[in-house]
C-alpha positions in Angstrom: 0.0 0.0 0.0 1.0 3.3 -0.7 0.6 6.3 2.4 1.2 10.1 1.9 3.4 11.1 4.7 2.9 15.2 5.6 6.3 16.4 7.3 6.3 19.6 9.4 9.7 22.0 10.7 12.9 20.2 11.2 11.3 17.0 9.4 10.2 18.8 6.4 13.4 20.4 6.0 15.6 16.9 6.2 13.3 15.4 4.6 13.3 17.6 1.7 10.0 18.1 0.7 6.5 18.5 2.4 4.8 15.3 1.6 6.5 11.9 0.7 4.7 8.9 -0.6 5.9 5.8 1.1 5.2 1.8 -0.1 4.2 -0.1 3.2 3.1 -3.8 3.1 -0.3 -4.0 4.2 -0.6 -4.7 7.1 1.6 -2.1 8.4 2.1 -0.2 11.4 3.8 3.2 12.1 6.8 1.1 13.6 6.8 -0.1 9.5 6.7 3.5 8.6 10.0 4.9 10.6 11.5 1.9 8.8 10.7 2.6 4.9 11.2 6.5 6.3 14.6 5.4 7.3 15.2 3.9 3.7 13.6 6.3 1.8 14.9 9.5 3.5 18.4 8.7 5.3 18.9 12.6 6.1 15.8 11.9 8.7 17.5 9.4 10.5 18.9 11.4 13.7 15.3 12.8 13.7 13.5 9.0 13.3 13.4 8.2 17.4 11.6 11.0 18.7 9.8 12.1 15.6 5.6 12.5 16.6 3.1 10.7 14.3 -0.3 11.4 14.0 -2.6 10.0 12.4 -5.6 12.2 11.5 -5.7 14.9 14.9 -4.4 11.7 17.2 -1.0 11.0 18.1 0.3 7.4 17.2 2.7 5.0 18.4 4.6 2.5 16.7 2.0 -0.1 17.2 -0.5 2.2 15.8 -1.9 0.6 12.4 -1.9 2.3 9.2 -4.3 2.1 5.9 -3.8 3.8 2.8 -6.9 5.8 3.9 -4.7 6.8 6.7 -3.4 11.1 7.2 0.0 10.8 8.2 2.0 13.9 9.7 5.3 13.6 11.1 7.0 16.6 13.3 10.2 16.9 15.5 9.5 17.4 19.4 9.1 20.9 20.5 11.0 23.1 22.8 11.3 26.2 24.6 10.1 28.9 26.8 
């Protein structure tokens, strides 16, 4: 299955572009995602271990499953004051 990934800050920016499609097996999880990320985009590698997924409004962890119906965003943690 094929899943339209929507990056956001530091994510977009390594990532080099605002959306990415990315071929999952289906089944597939978002643990499945940071793995095909991790192939298709090496420059978001540093970024893979804390980078938030949501899918639709609700966060997701890696157990999370994925359709190709699914909104995907990724982002980088915030900080500051």
């Amino acid at each position: 299955m094929q899943i339209d990934v929507r990056f956001f800050a530091r994510a977009r920016d390594l990532a080099g572009a605002e959306t990415v499609a990315v071929e999952l097996p289906d089944p597939a999880t978002v643990a499945d995602l940071r793995v095909a990320l991790r192939e298709q985009c090496p420059a978001l590698e540093p970024l893979l271990p804390h980078l938030h997924v949501a899918i639709g409004t609700d966060y997701a962890d890696d157990s999370a499953p994925l359709t190709e119906a699914s909104a995907v965003t990724c982002f980088p943690p915030v900080s500051g004051g």
